[in-house]
C-alpha positions in Angstrom: -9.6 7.2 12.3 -12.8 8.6 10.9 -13.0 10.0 7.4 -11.7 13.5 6.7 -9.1 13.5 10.2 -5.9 13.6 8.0 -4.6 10.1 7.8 -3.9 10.2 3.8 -2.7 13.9 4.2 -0.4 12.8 7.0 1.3 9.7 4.9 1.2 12.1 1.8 2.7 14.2 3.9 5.7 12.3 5.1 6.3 11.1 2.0 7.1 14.5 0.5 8.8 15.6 2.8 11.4 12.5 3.3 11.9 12.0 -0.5 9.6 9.0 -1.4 7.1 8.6 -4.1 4.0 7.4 -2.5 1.6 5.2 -4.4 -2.2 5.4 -3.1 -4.8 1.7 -3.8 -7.7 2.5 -3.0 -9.3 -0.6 -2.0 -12.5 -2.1 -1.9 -14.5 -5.9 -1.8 -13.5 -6.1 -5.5 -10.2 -6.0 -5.3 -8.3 -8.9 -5.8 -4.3 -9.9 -6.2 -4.4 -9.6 -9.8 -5.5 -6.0 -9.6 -2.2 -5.0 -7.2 -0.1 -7.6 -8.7 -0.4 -8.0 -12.2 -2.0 -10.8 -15.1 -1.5 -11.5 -18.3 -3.2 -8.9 -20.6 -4.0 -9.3 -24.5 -1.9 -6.9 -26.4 -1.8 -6.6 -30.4 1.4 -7.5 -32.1 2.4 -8.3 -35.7 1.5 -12.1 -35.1 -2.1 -10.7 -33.9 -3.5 -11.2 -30.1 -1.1 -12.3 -27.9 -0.5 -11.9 -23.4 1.7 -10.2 -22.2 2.3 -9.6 -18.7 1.8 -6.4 -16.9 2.6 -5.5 -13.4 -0.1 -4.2 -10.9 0.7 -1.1 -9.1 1.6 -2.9 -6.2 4.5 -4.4 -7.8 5.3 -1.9 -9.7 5.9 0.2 -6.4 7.7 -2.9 -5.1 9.9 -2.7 -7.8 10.7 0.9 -7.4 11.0 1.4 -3.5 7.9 3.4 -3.1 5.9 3.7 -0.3 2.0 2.5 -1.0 -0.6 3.2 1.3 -3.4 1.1 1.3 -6.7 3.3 1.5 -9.7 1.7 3.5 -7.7 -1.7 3.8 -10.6 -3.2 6.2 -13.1 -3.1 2.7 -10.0 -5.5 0.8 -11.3 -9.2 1.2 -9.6 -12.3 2.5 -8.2 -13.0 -0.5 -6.1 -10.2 -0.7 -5.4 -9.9 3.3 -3.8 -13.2 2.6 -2.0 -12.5 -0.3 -0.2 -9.5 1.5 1.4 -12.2 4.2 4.3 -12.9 2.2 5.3 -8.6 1.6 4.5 -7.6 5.1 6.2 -10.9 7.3 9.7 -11.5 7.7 10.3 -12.8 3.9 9.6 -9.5 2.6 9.2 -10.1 -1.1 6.3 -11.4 -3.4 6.8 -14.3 -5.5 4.7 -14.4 -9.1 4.1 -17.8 -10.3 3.0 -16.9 -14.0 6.8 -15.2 -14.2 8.4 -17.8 -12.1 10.1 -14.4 -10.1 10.5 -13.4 -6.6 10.7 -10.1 -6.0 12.3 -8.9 -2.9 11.2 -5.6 -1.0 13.8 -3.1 -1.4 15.1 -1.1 1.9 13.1 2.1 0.8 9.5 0.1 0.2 7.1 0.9 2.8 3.7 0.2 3.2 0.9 2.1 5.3 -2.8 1.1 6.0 -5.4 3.1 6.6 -9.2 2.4 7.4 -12.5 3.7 9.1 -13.7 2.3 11.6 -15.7 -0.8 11.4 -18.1 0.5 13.1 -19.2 3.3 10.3 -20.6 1.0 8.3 -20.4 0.3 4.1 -18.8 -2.8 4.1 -16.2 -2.1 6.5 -15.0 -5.4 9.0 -12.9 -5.9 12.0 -9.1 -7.5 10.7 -7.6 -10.4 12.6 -5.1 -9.5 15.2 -2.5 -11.8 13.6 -2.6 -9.3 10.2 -2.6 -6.2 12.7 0.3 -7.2 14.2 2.1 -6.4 11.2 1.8 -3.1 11.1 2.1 -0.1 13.8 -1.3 1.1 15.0 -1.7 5.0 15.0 -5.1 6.0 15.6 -5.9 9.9 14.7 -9.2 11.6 15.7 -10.3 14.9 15.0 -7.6 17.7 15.4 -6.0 21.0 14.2 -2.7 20.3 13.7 -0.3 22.3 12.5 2.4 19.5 11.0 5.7 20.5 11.8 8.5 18.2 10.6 12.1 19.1 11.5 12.2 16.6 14.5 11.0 14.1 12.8 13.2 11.0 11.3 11.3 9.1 7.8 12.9 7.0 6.0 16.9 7.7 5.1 16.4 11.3 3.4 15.3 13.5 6.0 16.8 17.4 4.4 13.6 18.2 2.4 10.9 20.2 3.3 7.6 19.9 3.1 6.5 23.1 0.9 
């Protein structure tokens, strides 16, 4: 949907009010793997310089069963479309060479996309229908809504409410 219709208040929204933590990436053309991942950082110890490894938010939401919503996926590049395959097909985990670790997806880890159109503009470009098909399309336009949750079934907890 267009900018300012609701769609991060809506996954804010339903995360709040089903019990989950939801982690917001903002992306853009500069984002790459490493950034959502992790890498090797230089950190000061009593030997002097040394890496260490520190995990991107991505993972780190992985590891805890958040949900992540990926703002204005359609600006991420190739690289990183790619590098999603593994999380959002059938395997469901991420494997991280430089720690020789798989990590699986746990039952509560969700992820949601959101984009503009292509059409507006600023980088913005159609996905391939193969990458679409991974997630359920929702498309909101302009509206007043008022959000009423009872009915609705998220996730595993359901008895909060959104206040």
């Amino acid at each position: 949907g267009s900018p300012g219709v609701g769609k991060t208040s809506l996954i804010t929204a339903l995360g709040k009010y089903s019990g989950h933590r939801v982690v917001r990436i903002n992306l853009s053309e500069q984002t790459d793997m490493m950034d959502l991942l992790g890498s090797d950082l230089p950190v000061e110890s009593d030997e002097g310089m040394k890496f260490s490894w520190s995990d991107g938010i991505l993972l780190q939401a992985l590891k805890e069963g958040c949900w992540v919503l990926l703002d204005e996926l359609n600006l991420a590049p190739q690289s990183v479309l790619e590098g999603l395959n593994a999380i959002l097909d059938h395997r469901a985990e991420v494997f991280i060479p430089e720690l020789g670790n798989t990590y699986k997806c746990p039952p509560s880890f969700r992820i949601f996309a959101c984009q503009n159109p292509s059409h507006q503009g600023g980088g913005r470009k159609g996905l391939p229908r193969s990458f679409l098909n991974r997630f359920t399309k929702v498309c909101l336009s302009y509206i007043n809504f008022v959000f009423k949750c009872e009915p609705l079934e998220v996730g595993r907890r359901t008895s909060k409410q959104v206040t």
